[in-house]
C-alpha positions in Angstrom: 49.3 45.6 -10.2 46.3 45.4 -7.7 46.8 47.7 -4.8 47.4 46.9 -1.0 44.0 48.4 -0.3 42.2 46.5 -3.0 44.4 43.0 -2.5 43.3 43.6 1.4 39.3 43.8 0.5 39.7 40.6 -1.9 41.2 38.8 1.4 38.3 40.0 3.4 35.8 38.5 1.2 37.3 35.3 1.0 37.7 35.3 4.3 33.7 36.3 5.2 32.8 33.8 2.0 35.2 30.7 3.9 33.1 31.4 7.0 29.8 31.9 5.1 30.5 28.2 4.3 31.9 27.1 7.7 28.6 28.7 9.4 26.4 26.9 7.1 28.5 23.2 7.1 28.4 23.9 11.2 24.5 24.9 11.4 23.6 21.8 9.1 25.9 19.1 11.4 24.7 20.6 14.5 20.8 20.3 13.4 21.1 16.7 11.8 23.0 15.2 15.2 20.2 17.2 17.1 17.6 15.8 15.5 18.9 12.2 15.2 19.2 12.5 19.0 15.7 13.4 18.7 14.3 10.8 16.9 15.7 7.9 19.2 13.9 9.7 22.0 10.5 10.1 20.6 8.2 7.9 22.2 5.8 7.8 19.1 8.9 6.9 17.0 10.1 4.3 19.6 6.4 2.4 19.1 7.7 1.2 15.8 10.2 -1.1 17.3 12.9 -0.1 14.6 16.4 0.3 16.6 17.7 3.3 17.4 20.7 2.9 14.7 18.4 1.4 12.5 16.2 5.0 12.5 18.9 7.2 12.5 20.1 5.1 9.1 16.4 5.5 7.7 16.6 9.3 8.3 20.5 9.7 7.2 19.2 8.0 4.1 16.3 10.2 3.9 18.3 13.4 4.5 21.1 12.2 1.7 18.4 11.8 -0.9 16.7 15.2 -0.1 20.6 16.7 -0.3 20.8 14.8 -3.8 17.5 16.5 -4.6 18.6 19.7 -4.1 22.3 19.6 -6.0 21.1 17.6 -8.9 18.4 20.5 -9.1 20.9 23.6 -8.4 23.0 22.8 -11.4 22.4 25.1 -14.4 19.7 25.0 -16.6 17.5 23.5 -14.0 17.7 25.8 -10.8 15.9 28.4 -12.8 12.4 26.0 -13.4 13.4 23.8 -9.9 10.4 24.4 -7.5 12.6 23.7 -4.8 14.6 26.2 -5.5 12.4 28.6 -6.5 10.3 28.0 -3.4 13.7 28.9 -1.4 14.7 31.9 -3.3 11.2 33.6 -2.8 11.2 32.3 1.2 14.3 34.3 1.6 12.3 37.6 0.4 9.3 36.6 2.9 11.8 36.1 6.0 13.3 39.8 5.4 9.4 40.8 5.7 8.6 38.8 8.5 11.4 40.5 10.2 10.6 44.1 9.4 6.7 43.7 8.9 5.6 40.5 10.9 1.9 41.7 10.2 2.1 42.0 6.4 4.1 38.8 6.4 0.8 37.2 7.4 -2.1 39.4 5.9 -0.5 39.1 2.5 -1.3 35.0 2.8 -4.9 36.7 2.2 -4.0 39.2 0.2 -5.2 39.1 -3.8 -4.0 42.0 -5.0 -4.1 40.9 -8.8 -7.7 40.1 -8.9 -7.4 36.4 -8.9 -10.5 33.7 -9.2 -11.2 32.7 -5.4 -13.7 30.2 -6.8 -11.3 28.7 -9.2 -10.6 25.6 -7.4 -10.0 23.2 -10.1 -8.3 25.7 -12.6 -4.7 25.9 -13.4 -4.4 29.7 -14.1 -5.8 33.3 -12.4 -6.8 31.0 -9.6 -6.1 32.2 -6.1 -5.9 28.7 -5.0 -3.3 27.2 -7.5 -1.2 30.2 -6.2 -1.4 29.5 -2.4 -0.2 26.1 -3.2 3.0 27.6 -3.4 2.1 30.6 -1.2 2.1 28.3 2.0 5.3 26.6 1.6 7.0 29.4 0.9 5.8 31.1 4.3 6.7 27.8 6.0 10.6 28.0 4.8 10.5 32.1 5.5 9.7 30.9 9.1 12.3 28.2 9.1 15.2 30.2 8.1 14.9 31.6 10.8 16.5 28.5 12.8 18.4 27.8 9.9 20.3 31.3 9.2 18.6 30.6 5.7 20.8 28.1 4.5 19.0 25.6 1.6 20.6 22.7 2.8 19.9 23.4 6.4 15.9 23.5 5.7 16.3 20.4 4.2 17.4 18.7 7.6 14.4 20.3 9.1 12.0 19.0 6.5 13.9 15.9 6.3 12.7 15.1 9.7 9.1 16.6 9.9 8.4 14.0 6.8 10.0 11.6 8.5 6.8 11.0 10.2 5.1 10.0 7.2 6.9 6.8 6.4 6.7 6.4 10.8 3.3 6.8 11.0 2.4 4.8 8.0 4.9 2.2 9.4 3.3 2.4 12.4 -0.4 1.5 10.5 1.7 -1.5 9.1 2.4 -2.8 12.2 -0.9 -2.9 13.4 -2.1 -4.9 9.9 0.3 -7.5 9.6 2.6 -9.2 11.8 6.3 -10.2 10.9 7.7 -8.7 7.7 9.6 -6.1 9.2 12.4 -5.6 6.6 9.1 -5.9 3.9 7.4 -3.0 5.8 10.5 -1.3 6.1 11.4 -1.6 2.6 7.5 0.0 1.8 7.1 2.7 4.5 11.2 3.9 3.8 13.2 2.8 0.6 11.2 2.7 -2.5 13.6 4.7 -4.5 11.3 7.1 -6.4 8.8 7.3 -3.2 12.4 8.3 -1.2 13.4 10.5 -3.6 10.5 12.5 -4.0 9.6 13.0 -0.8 12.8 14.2 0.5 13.4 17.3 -1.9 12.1 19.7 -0.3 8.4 20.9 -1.6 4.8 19.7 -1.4 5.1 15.9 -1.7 6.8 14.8 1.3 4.2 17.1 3.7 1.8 15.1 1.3 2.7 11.8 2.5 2.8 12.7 5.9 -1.1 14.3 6.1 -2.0 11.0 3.9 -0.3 8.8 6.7 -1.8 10.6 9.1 -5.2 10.0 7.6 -4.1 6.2 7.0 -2.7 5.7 10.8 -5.9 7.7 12.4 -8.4 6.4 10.1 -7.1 2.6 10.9 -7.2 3.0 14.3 -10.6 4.2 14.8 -12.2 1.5 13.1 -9.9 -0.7 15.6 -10.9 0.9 18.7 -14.3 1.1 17.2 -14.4 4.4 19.2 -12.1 7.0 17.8 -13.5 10.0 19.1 -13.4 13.7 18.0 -9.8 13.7 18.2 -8.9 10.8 15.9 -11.6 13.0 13.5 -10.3 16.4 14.0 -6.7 15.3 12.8 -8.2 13.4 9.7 -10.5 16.2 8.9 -7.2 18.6 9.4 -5.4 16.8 6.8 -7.8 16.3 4.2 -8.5 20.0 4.2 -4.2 20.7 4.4 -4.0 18.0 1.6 -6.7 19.7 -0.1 -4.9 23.6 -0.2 -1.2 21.6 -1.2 -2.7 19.5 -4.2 -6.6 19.9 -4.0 -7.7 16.5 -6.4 -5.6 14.0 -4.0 -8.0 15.8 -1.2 -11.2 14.5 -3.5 -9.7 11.2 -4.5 -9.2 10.7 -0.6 -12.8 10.9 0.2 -14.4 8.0 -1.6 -11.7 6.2 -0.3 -12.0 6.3 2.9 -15.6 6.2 2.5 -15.3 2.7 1.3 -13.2 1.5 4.0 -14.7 2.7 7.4 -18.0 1.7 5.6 -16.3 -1.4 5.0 -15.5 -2.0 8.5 -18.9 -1.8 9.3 -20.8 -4.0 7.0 -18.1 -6.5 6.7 -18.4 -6.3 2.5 -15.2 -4.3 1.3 -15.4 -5.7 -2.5 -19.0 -4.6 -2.6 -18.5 -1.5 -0.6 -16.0 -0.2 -2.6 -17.3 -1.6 -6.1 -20.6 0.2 -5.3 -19.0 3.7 -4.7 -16.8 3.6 -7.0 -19.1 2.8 -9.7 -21.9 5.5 -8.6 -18.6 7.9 -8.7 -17.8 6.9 -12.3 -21.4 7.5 -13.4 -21.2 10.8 -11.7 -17.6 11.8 -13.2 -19.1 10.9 -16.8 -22.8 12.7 -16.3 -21.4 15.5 -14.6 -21.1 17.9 -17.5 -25.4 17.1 -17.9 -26.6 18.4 -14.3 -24.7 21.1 -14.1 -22.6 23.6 -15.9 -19.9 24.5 -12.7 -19.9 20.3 -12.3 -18.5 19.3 -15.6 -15.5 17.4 -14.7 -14.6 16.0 -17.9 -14.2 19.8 -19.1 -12.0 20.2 -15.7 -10.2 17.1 -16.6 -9.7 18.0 -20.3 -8.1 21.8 -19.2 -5.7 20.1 -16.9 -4.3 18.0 -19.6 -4.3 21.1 -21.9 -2.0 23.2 -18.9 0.8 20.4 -19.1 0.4 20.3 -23.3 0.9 23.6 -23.6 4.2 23.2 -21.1 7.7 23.4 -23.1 9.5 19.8 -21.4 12.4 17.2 -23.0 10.6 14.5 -21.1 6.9 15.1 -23.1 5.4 12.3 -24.5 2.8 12.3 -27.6 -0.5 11.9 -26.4 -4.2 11.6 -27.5 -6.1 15.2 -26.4 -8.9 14.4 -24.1 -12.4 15.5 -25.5 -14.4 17.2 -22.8 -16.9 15.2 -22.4 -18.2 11.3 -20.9 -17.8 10.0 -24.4 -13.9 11.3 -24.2 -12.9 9.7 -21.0 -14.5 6.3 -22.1 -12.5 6.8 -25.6 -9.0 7.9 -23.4 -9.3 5.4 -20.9 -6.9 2.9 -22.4 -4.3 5.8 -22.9 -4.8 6.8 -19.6 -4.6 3.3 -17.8 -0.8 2.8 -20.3 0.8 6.7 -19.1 -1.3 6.1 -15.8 0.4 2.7 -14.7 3.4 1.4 -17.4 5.1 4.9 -18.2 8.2 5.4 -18.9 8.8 2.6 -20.6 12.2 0.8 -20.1 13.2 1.6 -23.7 11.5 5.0 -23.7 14.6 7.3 -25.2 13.8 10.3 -22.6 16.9 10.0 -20.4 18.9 7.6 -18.4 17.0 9.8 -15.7 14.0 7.5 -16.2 15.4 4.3 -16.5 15.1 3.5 -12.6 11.2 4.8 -12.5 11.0 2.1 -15.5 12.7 -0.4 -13.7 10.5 0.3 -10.7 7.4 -0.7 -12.6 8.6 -3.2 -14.3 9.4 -4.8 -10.2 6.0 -3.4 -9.2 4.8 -6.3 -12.1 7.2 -9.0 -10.6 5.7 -8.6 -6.9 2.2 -8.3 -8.3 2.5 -11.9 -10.1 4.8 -13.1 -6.9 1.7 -11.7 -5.2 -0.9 -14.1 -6.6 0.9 -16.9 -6.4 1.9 -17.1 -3.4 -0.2 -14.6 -1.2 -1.6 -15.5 1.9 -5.0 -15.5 3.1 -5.8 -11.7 4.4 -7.5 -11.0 7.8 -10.6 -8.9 7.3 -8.9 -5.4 8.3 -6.0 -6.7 5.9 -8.6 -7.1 2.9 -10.0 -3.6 3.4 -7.1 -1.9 3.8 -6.2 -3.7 0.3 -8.9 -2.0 -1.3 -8.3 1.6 -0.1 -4.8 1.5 -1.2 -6.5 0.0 -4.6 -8.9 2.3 -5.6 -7.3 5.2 -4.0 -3.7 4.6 -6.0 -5.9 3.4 -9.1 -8.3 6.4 -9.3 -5.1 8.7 -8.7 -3.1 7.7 -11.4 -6.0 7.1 -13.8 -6.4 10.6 -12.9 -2.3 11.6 -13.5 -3.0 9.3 -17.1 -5.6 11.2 -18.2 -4.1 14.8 -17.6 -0.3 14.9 -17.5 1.9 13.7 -20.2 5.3 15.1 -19.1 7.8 12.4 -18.0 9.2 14.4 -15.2 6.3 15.0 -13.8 4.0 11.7 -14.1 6.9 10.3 -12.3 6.6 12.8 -9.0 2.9 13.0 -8.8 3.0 9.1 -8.5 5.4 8.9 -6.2 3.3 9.6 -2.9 0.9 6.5 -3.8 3.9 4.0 -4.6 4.0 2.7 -1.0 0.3 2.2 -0.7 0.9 -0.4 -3.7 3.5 -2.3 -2.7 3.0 -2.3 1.1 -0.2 -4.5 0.7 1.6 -6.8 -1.6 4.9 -7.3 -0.1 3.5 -7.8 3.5 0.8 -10.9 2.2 3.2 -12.6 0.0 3.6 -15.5 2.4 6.8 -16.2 4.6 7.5 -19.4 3.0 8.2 -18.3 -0.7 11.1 -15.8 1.1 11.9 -19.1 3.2 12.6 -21.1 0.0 14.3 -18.1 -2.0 16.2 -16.4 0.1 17.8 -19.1 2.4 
């Protein structure tokens, strides 16, 4: 028999767990209708010309998909290797510090207190950089359970609408490039399913996407106003060097790339432009390891792809190692362009998990033939912008071919660069082939 004492205590707690819950459903309605409200009164957001239903849809979708994120991740035998959660789970530590101890909250972003490399940049272990990866976003969730009485679901609102700028502002940069296509742009700035799912979980990839947008909106419209002053540069510069502490090789991929377009804007020779930079680069990449020790960036490449060997995952896929050395990217580049560009396979036997990302390539192929036939003639900004989006997806997930050969996550670390491919394509396929097949 339980005892009225002990039958009263059981009460209480489910009683203080039922409001737990209420508190957190409550806080997480109140926030998303707040910042809907918020969104149809931005003037920046209002620019887009997107109606005010039509962006409180966009971000209801957006917010859904980072909610799917985190239950599909919560369930067992995933929470405990989830980044998202783990991210959470160590932000709830750091808020109890900033609270007691606001000033060791911050010095110990700075703080190396087991001896790790600071000149590491490139290495995958004892690096003090790989760790503040990490380190950053879990300071940035300490901060915002703060507003969000440290509910998971209730950050994700709050992210869910601070990356909502990305898709905006690259939206925005669509806009400004081609005219018409709104549902196209829509479709390539929003709803590309693993681009949306990705970046709405909440860790490094949607504030990725946003500082890349950023670059992309700021970037484009200095070259328009031909003027951009040390504003337009301070924010680019700002995000490269952001992009650079989150995921450091997207920073490097990002500077030949937007080397070759505002170059390009000058000279009025994109193809060359670009073909010339990129080819010195390759040279570079390939010689590296003969000028100097500290440069050799086939060894770099080569321990990267030995980190996510060495990893324990369902989802690996047998793979060629990568010799350190020129002669080994030459001999890996075919393996790299197949895991790079056409993994997973639609019959790959990994998961049902992976038979959208496979379906998504295999429509990536369909608009890429639609886009040949039937692509209209580009304006000069068009054409450039083209080639960014190009070589800057192409270099990436060469890159991503050559070092990571784990299902789960070639498929994430692609995601960020999916709208830069089809947004080029889908808004030049001329207005007559939708005319004639979709009437």
């Amino acid at each position: 028999m339980i005892s009225g004492r002990r039958f009263r205590l059981i009460k209480f707690c489910i009683f203080c767990r039922f409001i737990r819950h209420y508190v957190a459903y409550l806080l997480f309605t109140l926030y998303f209708v707040l910042l809907s409200w918020l969104i149809t009164k931005s003037a920046f957001i209002h620019k887009t010309g997107i109606s005010k239903s039509g962006l409180i849809a966009l971000f209801t979708v957006k917010l859904l998909s980072g909610v799917l994120y985190g239950y599909l991740y919560s369930r067992p035998g995933f929470i405990q290797g989830a980044d998202t959660w783990q991210i959470y789970f160590e932000s709830v530590k750091e808020t109890k510090i900033l609270l007691g101890d606001p000033i060791r909250f911050l010095a110990s972003l700075f703080a190396n207190p087991d001896q790790l490399s600071f000149t590491g940049f490139s290495e995958s272990d004892h690096s003090y950089w790989n760790n503040l990866k990490d380190n950053l976003l879990i300071k940035a969730e300490a901060v915002m359970n703060l507003f969000s009485g440290g509910y998971y679901y209730t950050n994700v609102v709050i992210y869910s609408f601070i990356t909502f700028y990305g898709s905006i502002t690259f939206y925005r940069t669509l806009n400004e490039l081609y005219s018409g296509r709104k549902i196209s742009k829509i479709i390539a700035a929003f709803l590309l399913p693993s681009f949306l799912f990705w970046t709405s979980g909440f860790y490094k990839d949607g504030v990725l996407f946003l500082f890349i947008s950023l670059i992309i909106y700021h970037s484009n419209r200095w070259i328009m106003e031909r003027n951009g002053g040390w504003k337009r540069f301070s924010i680019v510069m700002t995000s490269v060097i952001i992009i650079f502490l989150l995921r450091n090789y997207v920073a490097f991929l990002l500077i030949p790339a937007l080397s070759g377009w505002l170059i390009s804007a000058t000279f009025k020779k994109g193809i060359y432009v670009f073909a010339t930079i990129y080819l010195l680069l390759t040279l570079f990449v390939i010689t590296s390891g003969h000028l100097h020790s500290s440069l050799n960036i086939p060894r770099i490449i080569a321990s990267w792809q030995t980190g996510f060997l060495k990893l324990p995952a369902k989802s690996a896929i047998p793979v060629e190692k990568l010799e350190p050395s020129g002669l080994g990217l030459i001999e890996n580049l075919p393996q790299a362009l197949n895991v790079g560009f056409l993994r997973p396979y639609l019959w790959e036997n990994k998961g049902l998990q992976y038979v959208p990302y496979a379906m998504e390539i295999a429509a990536t192929i369909v608009l890429l033939c639609v886009f040949f036939r039937y692509r209209e003639r580009p304006t000069p900004q068009q054409q450039v912008f083209f080639y960014f989006c190009l070589f800057l997806t192409g270099s990436a997930w060469i890159l991503l071919g050559y070092t990571v050969n784990i299902l789960g996550a070639l498929v994430r670390y692609k995601a960020i660069f999916y709208p830069l491919v089809i947004a080029p394509l889908i808004c030049s396929v001329s207005e007559s082939w939708y005319k004639i097949h979709y009437k």
